[in-house]
N, C-alpha and C positions, 0 to 999 in steps of 0.2 A: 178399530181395524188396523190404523198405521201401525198400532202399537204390536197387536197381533204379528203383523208382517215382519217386522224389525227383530221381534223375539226367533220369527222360525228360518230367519236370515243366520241370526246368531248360532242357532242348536245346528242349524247345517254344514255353516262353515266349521262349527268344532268339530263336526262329526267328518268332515273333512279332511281337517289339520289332525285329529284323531288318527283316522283311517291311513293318513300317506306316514306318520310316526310309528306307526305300531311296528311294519316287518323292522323299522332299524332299532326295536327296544325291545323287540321280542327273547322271551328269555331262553338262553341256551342249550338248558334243561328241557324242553319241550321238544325237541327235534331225534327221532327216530333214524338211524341212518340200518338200515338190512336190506336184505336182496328184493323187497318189495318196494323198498323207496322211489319214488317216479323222479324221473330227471326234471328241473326247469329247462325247460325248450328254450326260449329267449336266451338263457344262461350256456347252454348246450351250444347253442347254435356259435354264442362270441368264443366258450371257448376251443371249437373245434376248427372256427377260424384262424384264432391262432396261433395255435399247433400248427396248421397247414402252412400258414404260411414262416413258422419257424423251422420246421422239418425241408423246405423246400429252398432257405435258405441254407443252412447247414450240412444240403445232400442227406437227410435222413429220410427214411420209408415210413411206411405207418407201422411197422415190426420195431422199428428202434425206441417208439417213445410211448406208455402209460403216465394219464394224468389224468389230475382229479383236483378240482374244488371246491369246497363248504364252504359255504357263506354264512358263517354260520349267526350276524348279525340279522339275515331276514329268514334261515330256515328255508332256504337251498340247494342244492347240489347239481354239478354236471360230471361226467365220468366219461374219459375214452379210454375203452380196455381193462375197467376196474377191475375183473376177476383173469385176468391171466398174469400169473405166477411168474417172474424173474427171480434169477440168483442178485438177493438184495444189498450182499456186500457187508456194512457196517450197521445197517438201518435197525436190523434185525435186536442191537444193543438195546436198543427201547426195552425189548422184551425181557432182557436182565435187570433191568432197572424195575417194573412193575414185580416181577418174580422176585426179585429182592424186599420190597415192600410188603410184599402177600404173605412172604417167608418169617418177614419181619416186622409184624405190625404197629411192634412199639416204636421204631423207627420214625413214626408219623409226627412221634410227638415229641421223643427223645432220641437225635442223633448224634454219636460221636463225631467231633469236627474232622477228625482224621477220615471217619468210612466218608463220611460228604463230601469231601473234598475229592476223596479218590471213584466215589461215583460218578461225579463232575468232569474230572477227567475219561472216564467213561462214554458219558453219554453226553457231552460237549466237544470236548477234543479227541472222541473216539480213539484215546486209549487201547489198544489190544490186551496189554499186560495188565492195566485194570478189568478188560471186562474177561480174561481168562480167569483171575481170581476171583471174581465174585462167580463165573458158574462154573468153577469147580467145587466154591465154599456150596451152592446149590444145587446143581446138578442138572444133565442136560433135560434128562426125563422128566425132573421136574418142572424147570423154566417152560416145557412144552406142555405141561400138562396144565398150569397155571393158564397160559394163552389158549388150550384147547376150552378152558371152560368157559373162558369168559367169549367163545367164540371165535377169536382173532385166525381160527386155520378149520376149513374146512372141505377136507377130501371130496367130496359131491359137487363141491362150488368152486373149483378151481383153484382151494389153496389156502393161501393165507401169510400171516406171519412166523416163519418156523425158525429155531435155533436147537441146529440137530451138530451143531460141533462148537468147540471152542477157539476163542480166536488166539488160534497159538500152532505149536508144531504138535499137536497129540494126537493119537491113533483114534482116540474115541469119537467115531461118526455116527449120525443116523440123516441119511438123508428122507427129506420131504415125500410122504408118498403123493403128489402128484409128478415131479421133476425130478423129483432123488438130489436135488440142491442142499446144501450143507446148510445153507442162509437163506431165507426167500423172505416173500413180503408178494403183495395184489394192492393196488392203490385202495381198493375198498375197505380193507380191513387197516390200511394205515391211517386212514380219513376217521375210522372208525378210533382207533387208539387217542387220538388226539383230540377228537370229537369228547369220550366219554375222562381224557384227562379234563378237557374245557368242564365239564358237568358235574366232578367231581365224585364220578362214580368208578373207580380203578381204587381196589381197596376199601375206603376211605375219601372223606371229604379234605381230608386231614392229610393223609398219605400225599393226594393229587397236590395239594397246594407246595408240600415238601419237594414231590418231586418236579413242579416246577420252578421253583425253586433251584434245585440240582442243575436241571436242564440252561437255567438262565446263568449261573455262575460265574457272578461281576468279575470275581477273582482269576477268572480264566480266560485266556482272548479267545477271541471266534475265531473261527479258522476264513478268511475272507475269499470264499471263492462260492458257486453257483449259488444259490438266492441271496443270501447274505451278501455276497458283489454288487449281483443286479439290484436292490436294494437299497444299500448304501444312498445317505442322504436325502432319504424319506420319513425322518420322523417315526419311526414304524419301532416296536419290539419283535423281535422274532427270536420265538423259542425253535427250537429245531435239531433233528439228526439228520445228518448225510451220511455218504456211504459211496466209497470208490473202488473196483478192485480192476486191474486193466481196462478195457472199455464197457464197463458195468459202471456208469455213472448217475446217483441219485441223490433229491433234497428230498425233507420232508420238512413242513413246519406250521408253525401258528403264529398268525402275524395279527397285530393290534396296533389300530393307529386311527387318528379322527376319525371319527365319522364309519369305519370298519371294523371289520374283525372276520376272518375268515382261516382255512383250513388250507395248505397246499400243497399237492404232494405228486413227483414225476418222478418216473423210472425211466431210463435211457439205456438204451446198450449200442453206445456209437461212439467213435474217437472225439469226435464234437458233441459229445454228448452235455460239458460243462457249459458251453458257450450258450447250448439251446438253455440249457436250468438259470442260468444267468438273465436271457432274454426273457426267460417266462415269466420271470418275477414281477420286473417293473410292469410288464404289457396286462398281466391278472393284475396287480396294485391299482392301474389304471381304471380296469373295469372296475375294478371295487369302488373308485371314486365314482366313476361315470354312473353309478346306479343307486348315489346315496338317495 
């Protein structure tokens, strides 16, 4: 009988020690993010806290700031304002970069170090002069139609990721049929872009590892301001586009670091809009710790 005991002591505690390991080894492939996705409350609730209280610091309204984070180590999500549509600034270059790889599939495996390097500057130090070459070499209609299929814009749902001009002085527009925005982005479909690079379903298995790759480009400095500031001195990777144009201030990224890994992505339209993207970083970093 003692021995009995001791054995269902043992299968307990493993089922245990099992059970509290799984959300932080769960794998990344598994996690669905669409308009039916339910929020973690718990998760919802800190981070709508805050937001609150960064917005109330900074003099911002709940109209200045869109945000959203994937957790994507336990298969997560929280969102304020996911599907309403801002003019996205530079964010939108992502979508040249995927468009470029869809256009280009050999690319995944065989890239000139010359295009790489000039995507890098693209979709790293957000380049205009790069990322007008690359979607002129592909074309507005196309880079949109790439992102129409894979879902990233959708007119019924508030939007999405749209690149309806080029980043340069040309005549050629199409703005977004919900905002008629030249550039846009919805935190939902950013979360989503980054989500399914993490999964390595954009293209190829092959493509995504290239293109972060691209995204991380030792060779190139980061530009040190909102996440990557806040940030700073955290042991953390962060892949990432930002995007500024007057008081249109936004980060997007994928940060990996001990014990984490998650998705995190804010749109701002406030003169202090940098300060709040700066603050948000460490204070979500935090929670990501607090809830290993």
């Amino acid at each position: 009988m003692t021995q009995l005991i001791a054995i269902a002591v043992v299968v307990v505690v493993a089922c245990a020690v099992s059970f509290a390991a799984g959300p932080t080894t769960r794998p990344v492939g598994d996690f669905v993010l669409d308009f039916s996705t339910p929020l973690d409350q718990p998760l919802q609730v800190r981070l709508q806290e805050i937001d609150a209280t960064l917005r109330e610091r900074f003099g911002m309204t709940a109209d200045d700031a869109a945000v959203g984070v994937l957790d994507v180590a336990r298969g997560r999500v929280a969102m304020i304002h996911p599907d309403r549509i801002e003019y996205a600034a530079s964010v939108p270059k992502i979508g040249i970069l995927l468009a470029y790889f869809e256009t280009h599939p050999q690319a995944a495996t065989s890239l000139e170090p010359t295009t790489r390097h000039e995507l890098g500057l693209m979709a790293k130090a957000s380049n205009n002069e790069m990322a007008s070459k690359f979607s002129h070499e592909i074309g507005l209609k196309k880079i949109q139609d790439v992102l129409d299929r894979y879902g990233f814009y959708d007119k019924s749902r508030g939007g999405g990721i749209w690149v309806g001009k080029h980043y340069g002085k040309d005549k050629e527009r199409y703005g977004d049929p919900v905002a008629d925005h030249s550039h846009a982005a919805t935190v939902r479909q950013l979360l989503r872009w980054w989500l399914l690079l993490e999964q390595g379903k954009l293209v190829s298995s092959a493509a995504c590892e290239r293109m972060k790759e691209i995204l991380a480009s030792p060779d190139i400095p980061a530009d040190d301001i909102k996440f990557v500031k806040g940030l700073a001195g955290r042991d953390v990777r962060v892949l990432r586009k930002w995007g500024t144009w007057k008081d249109w201030r936004h980060d997007t990224a994928s940060v990996t670091g001990k014990d984490r890994h998650y998705i995190l992505v804010a749109l701002t339209h406030h003169a202090r809009g940098d300060e709040y993207l700066e603050a948000l970083a460490p204070a979500v970093d935090n929670l990501m710790l607090a809830n290993r």
